[in-house]
C-alpha positions, 0 to 999 in steps of 0.5 A: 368345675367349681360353677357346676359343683355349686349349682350341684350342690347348693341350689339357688341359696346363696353360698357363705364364704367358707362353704364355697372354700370347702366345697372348691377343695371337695370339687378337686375330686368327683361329686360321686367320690365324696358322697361314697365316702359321705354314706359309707361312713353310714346308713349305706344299706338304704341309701344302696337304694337309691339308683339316682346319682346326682339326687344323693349328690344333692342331699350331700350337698345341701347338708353339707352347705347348711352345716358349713354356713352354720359353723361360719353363723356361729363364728360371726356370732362371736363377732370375728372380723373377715380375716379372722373369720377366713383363718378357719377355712383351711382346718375347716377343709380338713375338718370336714373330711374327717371319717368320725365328722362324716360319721356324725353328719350322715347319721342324720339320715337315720331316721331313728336317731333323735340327737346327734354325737356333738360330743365327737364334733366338739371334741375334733372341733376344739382341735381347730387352730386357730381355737373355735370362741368360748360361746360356740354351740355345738348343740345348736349346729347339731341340732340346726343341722339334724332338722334341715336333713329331716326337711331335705328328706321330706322334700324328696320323694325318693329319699323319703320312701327309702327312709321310711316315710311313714315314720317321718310322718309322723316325727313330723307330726310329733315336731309340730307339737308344743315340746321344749328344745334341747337347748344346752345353752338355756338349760346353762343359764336355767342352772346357773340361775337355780343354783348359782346364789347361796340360799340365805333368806331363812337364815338371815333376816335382816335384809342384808343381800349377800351378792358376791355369795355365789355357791361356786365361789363358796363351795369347800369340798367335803371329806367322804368316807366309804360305808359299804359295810356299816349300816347307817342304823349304827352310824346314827347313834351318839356316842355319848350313850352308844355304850349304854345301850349295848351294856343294857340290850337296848341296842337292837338283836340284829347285831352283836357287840363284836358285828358292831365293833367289827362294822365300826373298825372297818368303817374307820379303818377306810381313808378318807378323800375328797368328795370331788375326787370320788365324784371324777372317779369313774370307778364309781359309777353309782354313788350314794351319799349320806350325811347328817342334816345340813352336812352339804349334800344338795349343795355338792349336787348343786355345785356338780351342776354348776361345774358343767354350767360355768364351761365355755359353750363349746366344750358342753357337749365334752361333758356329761350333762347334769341332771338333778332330779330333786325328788321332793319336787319329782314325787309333788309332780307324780302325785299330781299326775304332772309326770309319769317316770324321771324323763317325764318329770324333766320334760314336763315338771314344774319347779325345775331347772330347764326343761328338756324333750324326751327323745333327745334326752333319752339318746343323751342317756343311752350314749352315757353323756349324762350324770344323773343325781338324785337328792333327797331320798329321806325327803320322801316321806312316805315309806311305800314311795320312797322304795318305789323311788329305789326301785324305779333308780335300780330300774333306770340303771338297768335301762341306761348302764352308761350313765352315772348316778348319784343318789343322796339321803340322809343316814335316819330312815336309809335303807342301803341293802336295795341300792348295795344289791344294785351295785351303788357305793356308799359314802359318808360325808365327814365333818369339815376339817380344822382347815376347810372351816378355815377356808370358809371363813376367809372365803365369806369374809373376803366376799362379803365386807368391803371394808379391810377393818371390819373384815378383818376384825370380823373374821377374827372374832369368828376364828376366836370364838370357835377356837375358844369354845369346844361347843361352837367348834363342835358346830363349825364341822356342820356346814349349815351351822357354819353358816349361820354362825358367819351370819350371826357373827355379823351382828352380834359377838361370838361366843358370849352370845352363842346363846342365840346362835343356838336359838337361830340354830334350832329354829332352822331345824324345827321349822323342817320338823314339819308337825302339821303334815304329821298329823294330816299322815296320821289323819289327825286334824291339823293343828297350829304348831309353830317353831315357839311350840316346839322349843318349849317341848324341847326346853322340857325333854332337856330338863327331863334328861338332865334329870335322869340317871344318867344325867346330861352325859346321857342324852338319851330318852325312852320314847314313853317318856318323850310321848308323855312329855309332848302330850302333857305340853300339848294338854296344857295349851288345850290340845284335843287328842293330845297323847294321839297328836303326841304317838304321831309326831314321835312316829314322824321322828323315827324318818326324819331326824331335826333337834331330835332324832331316833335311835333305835331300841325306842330311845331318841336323842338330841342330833347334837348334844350342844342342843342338849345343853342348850335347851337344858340351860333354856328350860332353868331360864325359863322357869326362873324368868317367864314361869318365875317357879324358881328363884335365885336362891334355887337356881344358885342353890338346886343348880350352881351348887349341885353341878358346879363340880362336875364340868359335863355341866360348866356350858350349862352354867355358862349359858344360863348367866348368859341368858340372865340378868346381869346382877343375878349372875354377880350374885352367883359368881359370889356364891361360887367365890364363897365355895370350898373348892380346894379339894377341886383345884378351885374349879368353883373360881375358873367357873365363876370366871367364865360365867363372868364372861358370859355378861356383856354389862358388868356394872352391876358385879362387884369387880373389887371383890371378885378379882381379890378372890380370885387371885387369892384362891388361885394363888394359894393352888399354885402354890400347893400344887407346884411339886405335883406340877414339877413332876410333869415339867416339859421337855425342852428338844431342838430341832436339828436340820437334819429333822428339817431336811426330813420334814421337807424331803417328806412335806415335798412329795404332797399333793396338796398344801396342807397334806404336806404341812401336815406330813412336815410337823409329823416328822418333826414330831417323830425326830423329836421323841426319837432324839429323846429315846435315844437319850434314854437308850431305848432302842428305835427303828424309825425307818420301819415306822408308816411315817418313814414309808412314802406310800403310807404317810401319803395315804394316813396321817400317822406318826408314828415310831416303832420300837424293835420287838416292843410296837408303836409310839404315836407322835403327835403334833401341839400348835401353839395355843392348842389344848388337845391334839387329834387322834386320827381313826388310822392311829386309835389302836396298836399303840404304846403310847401317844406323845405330846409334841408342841411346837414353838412358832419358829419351829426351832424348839419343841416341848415333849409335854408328855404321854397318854397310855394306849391302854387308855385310848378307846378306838373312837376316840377323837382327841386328847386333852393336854390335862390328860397328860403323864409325866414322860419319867413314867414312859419308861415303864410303860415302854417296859411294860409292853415289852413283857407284853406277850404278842400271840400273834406273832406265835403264827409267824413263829416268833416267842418272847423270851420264856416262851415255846412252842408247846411240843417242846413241853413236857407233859401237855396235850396238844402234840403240835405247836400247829394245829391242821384243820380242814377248814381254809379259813382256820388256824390254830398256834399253841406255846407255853412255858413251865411255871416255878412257883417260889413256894416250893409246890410243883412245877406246873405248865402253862399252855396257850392255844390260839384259834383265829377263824373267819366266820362271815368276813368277819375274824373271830379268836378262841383262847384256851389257856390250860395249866398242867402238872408236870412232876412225879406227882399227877396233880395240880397243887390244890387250891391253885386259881387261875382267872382272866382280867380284861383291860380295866382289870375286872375278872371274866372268868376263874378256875380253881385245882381241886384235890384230883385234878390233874389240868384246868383250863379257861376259855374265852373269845376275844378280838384283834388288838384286845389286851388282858391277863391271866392270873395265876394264883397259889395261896399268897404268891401271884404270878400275872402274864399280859396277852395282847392280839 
């Protein structure tokens, strides 16, 4: 039987080992059986056909032999002896019996199919015990297998006919032309080759090679926060001068101050999450991401693929597989008519990864087994291409609507609404984390030096300098400048010569500020501007801004003032057309943003302020070394003596006595010592101490002299300032175990390390000040508090402590060493207060250093420094003070502080009802009051507050209507009687007086969610205020 089923089944090729096993086991039945059950799992239609028995029985047969003997190919391939090889044919047995494996196989029999499902094979494959090896290819078996049934098909006239022989004509035909394989192993290694290295020749030119720098082993995922809502035009706005132009109308008509506040509260309000997280998060099928320059967006893509790259061969076809699409290089290639779509582009472009055929590609497509990224919208510059490019994504996902896709740009020039139509969600890269930075450093030190001493003292002195210097910290969030400074932290000191990491820095990003194509867009001949151009017309903008009004705190510039100033450099280095060279690189700045970016309302700006300070230190240099149109006097005189007051300029200081020689800057650091600073703390001695510093040879500064002073002048403020001081002296705490029993139950219940550390020293943080307030009698409900909540705390990084009927106290963690502490967005607002809690090593003490009032918080603030503090003795009034704080909202839950009523209960008002209906969903309306005892003897008068909370356009909009009544025989109010409205800082919005007849007055006005104010009632010289909150 088992002679008649191989003459049957095989023909005269010889038969390996396995197939003769497998195909023993199938002869135990009937041929007829097995190959009913082999089609019907198919394209039994057509081959119902077919009258002829033993020719289907021959085609089952000779497909099923020839993907036996591939599988056994593959195994001794991976070079498993004979016994090992013959484990694998009992699974096997049961592997080809398999319904969804004979639904596979005989889909090969359909004529239009162009790639079969290995994604099934492999994943009922990898089933097999024993384990099939790491290298074995699923899509080369099937794609092996696929094209001998279309040759067993050709070779039958019969089976030919009935599947349709003109159409494998003239695939046949198609197959016999020059066209890429779809060969998943190559394109492995096209990826792992393209993207496995970091990129570090621009950024390093020494020579060094960076072997064991792969991208795979250097990667640090990033933060993304979602912006679906808040446009990217807002985003891009430094917040140095954000508020400057909304106060001046500068900012645009499209939004209001409340829209623009309301966008960035949600935006903040959003929590934070992985990058890598959100990418396996099948939730999103379409993505775009946007971030900063340099801030990782190609390399999140590159690692994406590298992902899928560095899988066992086996397991590739259980994965989507990756398709980056770079479209700087897509539209070179459709511009030159290389390519006519993205399919196109992948099978015939150049310049890319591997290429792959059409057909095949395009059934991995329809079937969802493909993420398709696209990187780089901004890079396409031409306005018109880049919403074609828009237009044919939105296509391609209406076209394949089980694919995944990723989109990446830039925020300058993003437009999101196509992309949002298009069902895409958007996120925003963050700047790395204290932790991930740290994680990069140990990561490039450990691949990079051999050496355990150097390594070590290396990594210390990049660790240092960016915990010393706000400035290069301020850079480290950036991962391309992080990169540059590990680069540069190899060959010379940070931070003393941050000067030329700034340097490096910016000509990375001027050499993107790509002038020339500029000019050939604008039809302007090309001329010839290289980096040494550019830094001088920044090293002229800086001067103009620090010059301004605003001075540096602005970091800001009108575009008639930016085109002046480039064309008067360009007049000067005999530029022909200089103001039409000018408009046309200022045109190019409004796409791409590289040390200069657009703002919006004709304003530009620095992308970072460091590069402010950095070419305005450049531009004093400059004029004082190579112009020589300043000397040291002025330079002591003009700028030391005129900024050194003001700490805004202290980096500009520092590094222009970086940048000179070593014997000007002792003759400024004298200047500075022979300054009257006793009015300013002696800032003048600290300053002079730190531009010491800036100077790597101090031969030629008279050491006796300085540090004489120095002691002198510092002494003498210690002593004057002791009781001042005193005043806001720490309090000492001890950790009890049972806080440390909280901390750990809470720290324990983390998904990551450094979430529980961070959930561990909040607790802390709260035990302590509640310890202390408990001291102090005041009243606290720590269980009710977000830290307390195991839901909350996972998601925010709170620590927070409630008061009961009062609010929120934040509790904020100090790490030996630290200055500040960080505010993180979810903690910006509703707060009483924000407590200094700083930690000893041990963790056996902590030190209430102090407090900030919430009042003084703004909702974008990111940290506060530790000089900002009060003394904890003025808490306590704080705490009072929002006690008597009025919370309106709570009147909607029927709730009123003491004094307060709801206003039907008042005599004599006019809203019949505490609650007001409306026909309007959306709507609410509250009113209470209460009666005013002027102390003068006047009538009584009746305070009544209504309160309207509305929703217009998803956004929530609160009316107050605050009027004043009188309420005694007399029907009038007292004349002369004044009410007004003062908002936080205490300037008044709008005022009302009685006059002689009046009988009520009222104010109006609208406000937001957790606005605070008072109203201020006034009668002759007796003022009676109340505090509102939202």
């Amino acid at each position: 039987m088992m002679i008649e089923w191989l003459i049957t089944w095989g023909g005269s090729e010889a038969v390996k080992f396995i197939a003769q096993e497998v195909i023993g086991e199938l002869a135990k039945g009937t041929a007829e059986d097995y190959v009913k059950d082999f089609f019907k799992q198919g394209i039994s239609d057509a081959i119902g056909g077919i009258k002829n028995g033993k020719l289907l029985q021959k085609a089952t047969a000779q497909a099923i032999k020839y993907f036996l003997d591939l599988i056994q190919q593959e195994l001794e391939d991976a070079e498993l002896s004979e016994g090992e090889l013959k484990a694998y044919t009992k699974p096997l047995k049961q592997f080809i019996k398999n319904p969804s494996v004979l639904e596979v196989l005989v889909s090969a029999f359909d004529n239009n199919l162009k790639i079969l499902d290995t994604k099934i094979l492999a994943t009922i494959g990898n089933e097999i015990n024993p384990p099939l090896p790491d290298e074995f290819n699923w899509d080369f078996v099937a794609e092996q297998y696929r094209r001998r049934v279309k040759k067993i098909i050709r070779e039958s006239d019969e089976l030919r006919e009935i599947l349709d022989s003109e159409n494998l004509d003239k695939l046949a035909n198609k197959n016999s032309e020059i066209r890429p394989d779809f060969d998943l192993e190559k394109y492995q290694e096209g990826i792992l080759e393209q993207y496995g290295n970091l990129k570090l020749e621009s950024l390093d030119t020494s020579g060094y090679a960076y072997n064991q720098l792969t991208l795979w082993r250097m990667f640090i995922p990033q933060n993304v926060r979602e912006s679906q809502e808040f446009l990217p035009q807002i985003h891009e706005i430094p917040k140095e001068y954000r508020q400057r132009l909304k106060d001046t109308g500068q900012f645009g008509e499209d939004f209001s101050q409340e829209q623009l506040d309301s966008l960035r509260r949600r935006y903040l309000d959003r929590p934070i999450r992985s990058v890598l997280e959100l990418v396996e998060d099948r939730n999103y099928q379409y993505l775009v991401i946007l971030g900063d320059p340099g801030s990782g967006k190609s390399t999140l893509l590159q690692y994406i693929a590298l992902q899928w790259a560095e899988l066992p061969l086996k397991d590739l076809p259980l994965e989507p597989i990756p398709l980056l699409i770079e479209l700087r290089t897509y539209v070179r290639n459709h511009d030159a008519n290389k390519c006519q779509d993205f399919l196109d582009f992948l099978e015939k472009g150049s310049g890319i990864t591997c290429q792959l055929p059409q057909q095949e590609l395009h059934a991995k497509l329809q079937n969802g087994d493909a993420i398709v990224m696209f990187d780089g919208l901004d890079e396409v510059f031409d306005p018109a291409k880049r919403e074609e490019i828009i237009t044919n994504i939105h296509r391609f996902t209406n076209v394949y609507k089980k694919v995944r896709v990723i989109v990446t740009s830039r925020v300058i020039g993003y437009k999101p609404q196509k992309l949002r139509d298009a069902q895409f969600d958007h996120f925003m890269l963050q700047d790395l984390q204290e932790e991930q930075v740290e994680d990069f450093i140990q990561r490039w030190h450990d691949l990079t030096y051999q050496d355990e001493g150097e390594r070590e003292r290396k990594r210390e002195r990049l660790k240092r300098a960016i915990k010393d210097s706000s400035a290069i910290k301020e850079l480290a969030g950036n991962p391309l400048l992080l990169t540059m400074m590990a680069i540069l932290n190899r060959h010379q000191e940070l931070p003393r010569d941050r000067a030329e990491l700034y340097n490096q820095a910016s000509r990375v990003l001027l050499h993107q500020w790509d002038m020339e194509r500029a000019l050939i867009n604008a039809k302007i001949d090309p001329i010839t501007i290289d980096y040494k151009d550019k830094q001088a017309i920044l090293r002229r903008v800086a001067h103009f801004m620090q010059g301004n009004i605003a001075g540096l705190a602005g970091n800001l510039i009108l575009g008639d003032d930016l085109e002046r100033i480039i064309s008067e450099y360009l007049k000067s280095v005999d530029i022909n057309d200089a103001r039409g060279v000018a408009r046309a690189l200022i045109e190019q700045l409004r796409t791409r943003n590289f040390a200069l970016c657009f703002v919006g309302a004709e304003y530009y700006a620095f992308v970072h302020r460091t590069f402010l300070e950095y070419f305005c230190a450049w531009s004093f240099v400059w004029q004082f070394k190579e112009t020589q149109s300043i000397e040291i006097n002025d330079l002591k005189n003009d700028v030391f003596g005129k900024h050194w007051r003001d700490e805004k300029w202290h980096e500009v200081l520092r590094l222009i006595t970086g940048m000179i020689d070593a014997k000007f800057v002792g003759e400024i650091i004298s200047y500075l010592m022979e300054q009257d600073g006793e009015e300013e703390k002696f800032v003048n001695l600290f300053l002079a101490g730190k531009c010491l510093f800036e100077v790597r040879s101090r031969h030629d500064i008279s050491w006796e002299k300085s540090f004489v002073t120095w002691i002198n002048g510092y002494l003498k403020w210690r002593v004057q300032d002791l009781y001042s001081l005193t005043l806001a002296q720490p309090l000492t705490v001890d950790l009890t175990p049972e806080a440390h029993q909280y901390a750990g139950k809470f720290a324990r219940g983390q998904a990551t390390l450094e979430k529980g550390k961070q959930v561990y020293l909040n607790t802390l943080a709260v035990a302590t000040v509640e310890t202390y307030l408990k001291s102090r009698s005041i009243q606290t409900a720590i269980d009710k508090s977000d830290s307390w909540n195991r839901d909350l705390r996972e998601i925010f990084n709170v620590a927070d402590l409630v008061l009961p009927n009062i609010g929120k106290l934040e509790c904020r963690p100090v790490l030996p060493g630290e200055k500040e502490f960080y505010l993180p967005p979810e903690v910006t607002e509703n707060r009483i207060a924000y407590l200094a809690v700083q930690f000893e090593e041990n963790l056996n003490q902590v030190q209430l250093l102090g407090f900030v009032s919430g009042r003084k918080i703004n909702q974008f603030q990111e940290s506060i420094s530790l000089t900002e503090m009060d003394s904890l003795d003025v808490l306590i009034q704080e705490i009072d003070w929002c006690r008597k704080l009025v919370k309106l909202r709570q009147w909607f839950d029927g709730i009123f502080q003491t004094g307060w009523q709801p206003s039907e209960l008042l005599p004599h008002t006019n809203f019949r009802s505490s609650r007001t209906a409306t026909s309007e969903p959306e709507v609410r309306t509250i009113s209470g009051g209460k009666i005013i005892n002027w102390g003068s003897g006047a009538n009584q008068t009746v305070l009544v507050v209504k309160v309207t909370d509305k929703f217009e356009e998803e956004e929530e909009k609160i009316d107050i209507c605050m009027r004043l009544y009188s309420v005694d025989e007399i029907p009038h109010l007292p004349a002369g009687l004044q009410i007004q409205i003062l908002d936080e800082s205490g300037n008044s919005c709008t005022r009302e007086e009685a006059g002689e007849e009046d009988d009520w007055i009222q104010l109006e006005i609208g406000c937001e969610p957790q606005e605070q104010f008072t109203l201020e009632m006034s009668l002759g010289e007796e003022v009676i205020r109340d505090n509102f909150v939202l």
